[in-house]
C-alpha positions in Angstrom: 0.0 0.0 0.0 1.1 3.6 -1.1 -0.6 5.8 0.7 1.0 9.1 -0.6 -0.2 7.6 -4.6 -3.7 6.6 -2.8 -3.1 3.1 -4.6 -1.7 -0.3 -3.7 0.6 -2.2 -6.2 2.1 -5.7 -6.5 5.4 -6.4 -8.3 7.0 -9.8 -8.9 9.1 -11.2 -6.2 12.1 -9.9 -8.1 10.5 -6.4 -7.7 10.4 -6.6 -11.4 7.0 -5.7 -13.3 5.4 -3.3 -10.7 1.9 -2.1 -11.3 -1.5 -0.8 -9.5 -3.4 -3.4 -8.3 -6.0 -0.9 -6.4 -6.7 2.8 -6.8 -9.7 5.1 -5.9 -11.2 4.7 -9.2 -11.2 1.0 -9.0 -13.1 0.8 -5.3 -16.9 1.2 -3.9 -17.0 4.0 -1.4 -17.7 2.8 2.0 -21.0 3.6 3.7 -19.5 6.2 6.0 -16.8 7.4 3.7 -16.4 10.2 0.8 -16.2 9.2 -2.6 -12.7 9.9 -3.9 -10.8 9.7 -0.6 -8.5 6.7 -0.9 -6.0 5.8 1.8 -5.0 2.7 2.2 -2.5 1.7 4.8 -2.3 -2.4 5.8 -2.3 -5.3 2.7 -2.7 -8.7 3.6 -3.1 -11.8 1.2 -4.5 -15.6 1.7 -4.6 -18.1 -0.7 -7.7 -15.7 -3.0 -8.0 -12.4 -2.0 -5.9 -9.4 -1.0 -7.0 -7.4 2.1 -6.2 -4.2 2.7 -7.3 -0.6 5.5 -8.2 2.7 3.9 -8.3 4.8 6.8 -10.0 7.8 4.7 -12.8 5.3 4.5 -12.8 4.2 7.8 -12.9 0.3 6.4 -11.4 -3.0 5.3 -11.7 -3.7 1.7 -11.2 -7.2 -0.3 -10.6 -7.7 -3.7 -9.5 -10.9 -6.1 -6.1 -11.3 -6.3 -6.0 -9.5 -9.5 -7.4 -6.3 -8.0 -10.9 -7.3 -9.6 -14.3 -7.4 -7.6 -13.3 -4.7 -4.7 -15.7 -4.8 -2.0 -16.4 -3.1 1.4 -16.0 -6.0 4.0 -16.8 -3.5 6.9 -17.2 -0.1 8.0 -17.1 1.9 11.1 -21.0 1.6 11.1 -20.5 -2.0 12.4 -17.5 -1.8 14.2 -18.4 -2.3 17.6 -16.6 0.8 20.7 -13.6 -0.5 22.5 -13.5 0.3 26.3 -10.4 2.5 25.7 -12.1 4.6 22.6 -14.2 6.7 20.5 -17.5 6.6 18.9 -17.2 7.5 15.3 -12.8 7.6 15.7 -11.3 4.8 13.6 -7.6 4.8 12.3 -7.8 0.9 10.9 -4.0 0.4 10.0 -2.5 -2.9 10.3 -4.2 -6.1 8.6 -3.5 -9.6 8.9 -5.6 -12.8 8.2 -5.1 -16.5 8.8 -7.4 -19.3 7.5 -10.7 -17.9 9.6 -10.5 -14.4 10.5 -9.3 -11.0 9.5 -7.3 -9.0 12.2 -6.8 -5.1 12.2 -4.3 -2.9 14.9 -7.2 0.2 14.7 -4.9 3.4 16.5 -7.5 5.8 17.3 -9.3 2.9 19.4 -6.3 1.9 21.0 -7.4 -1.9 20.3 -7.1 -5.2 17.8 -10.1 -6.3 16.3 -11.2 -9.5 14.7 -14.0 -10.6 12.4 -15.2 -13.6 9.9 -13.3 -13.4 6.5 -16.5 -12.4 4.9 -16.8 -9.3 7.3 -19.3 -10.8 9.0 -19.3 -10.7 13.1 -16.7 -7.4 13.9 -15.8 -7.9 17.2 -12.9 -6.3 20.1 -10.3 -9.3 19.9 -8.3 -7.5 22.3 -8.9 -3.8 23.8 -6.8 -1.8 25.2 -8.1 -1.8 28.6 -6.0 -5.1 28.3 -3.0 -4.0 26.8 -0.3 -3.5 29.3 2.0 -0.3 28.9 5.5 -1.2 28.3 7.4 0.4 30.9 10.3 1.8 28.9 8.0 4.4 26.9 7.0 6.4 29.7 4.3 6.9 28.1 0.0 6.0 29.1 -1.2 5.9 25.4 -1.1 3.0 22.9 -0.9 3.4 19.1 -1.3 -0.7 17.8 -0.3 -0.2 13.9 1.6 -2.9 12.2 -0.3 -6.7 12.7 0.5 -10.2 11.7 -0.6 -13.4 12.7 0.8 -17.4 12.9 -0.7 -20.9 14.3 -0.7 -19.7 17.7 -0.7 -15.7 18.3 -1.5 -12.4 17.0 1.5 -10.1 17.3 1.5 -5.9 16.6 3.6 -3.3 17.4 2.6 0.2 18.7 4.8 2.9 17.8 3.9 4.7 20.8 5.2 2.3 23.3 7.9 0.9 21.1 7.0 -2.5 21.9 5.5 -5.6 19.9 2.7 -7.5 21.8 0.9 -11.0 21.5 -2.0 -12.5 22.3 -3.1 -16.3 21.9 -5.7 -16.8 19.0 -7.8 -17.9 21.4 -8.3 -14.5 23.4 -6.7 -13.0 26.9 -4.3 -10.5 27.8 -1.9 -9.5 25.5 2.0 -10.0 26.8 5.1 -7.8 25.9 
């Protein structure tokens, strides 16, 4: 994802062959968005779609692995308050997915959320009420950005707190 040329691209491994996979003309407005505004921030790919944030929309997106058949998988009209945020105040940056679900690090909720890979069921996975503060930052705010996922945990950093946390797939408190 580019933000700065509102498009994301894909390349061959090599680097080689680089062209626009996504751009604003290309995808639906989201139900809370503005037609035009394209920002996309977090990309993440399984075995037939890529995923990807546009924070200007204030949603996740899916498309084909070709860039074909873009679609609004959710919105901030069905994502669901964290303790630790605000109504109507997403910053969805960091996606990652694994053979269920679709994760997201959303910043301005201070939180990781999960939900079906259809979009279905958005739900808190982890909120930042149960975040712990790393104590080297100083600092009482979180910022979860960058997210990936394996067999066994979800991992993100914040940028804030200069720290990457976990948390089991199955739920609980996240660890340092």
């Amino acid at each position: 994802a580019d933000n700065s040329q509102n498009a994301i691209y894909r390349a061959n491994n090599d680097g080689s062959g680089s062209q626009v996979l996504v751009d604003p003309s290309t995808i639906p407005t989201s139900t809370t968005g503005t037609a035009g505004n394209f920002d996309p921030w977090g990309v993440a790919v399984d075995a037939n779609f890529v995923y990807w944030s546009d924070v200007a929309q204030d949603s996740i997106y899916r498309a084909n692995l070709d860039g074909t058949n873009p679609v609004v998988l959710i919105d901030e009209s069905v994502i669901p308050v964290s303790m630790t945020g605000i109504a109507g105040f997403y910053n969805q940056y960091g996606v990652a997915v694994d053979a269920n679900f679709i994760y997201w690090a959303d910043e301005a909720q201070n939180s990781i959320y999960r939900a079906n890979l259809n979009g279905t069921s958005p739900a808190v996975f982890v909120d930042g009420m149960d975040i712990p503060l790393a104590t080297m930052s100083g600092s009482s705010f979180l910022n979860p950005s960058g997210i990936t996922v394996d067999s066994n945990f979800v991992y993100w950093t914040d940028n804030v707190q200069d720290s990457i946390y976990r948390v089991p797939l199955a739920g609980g408190i996240a660890t340092v």
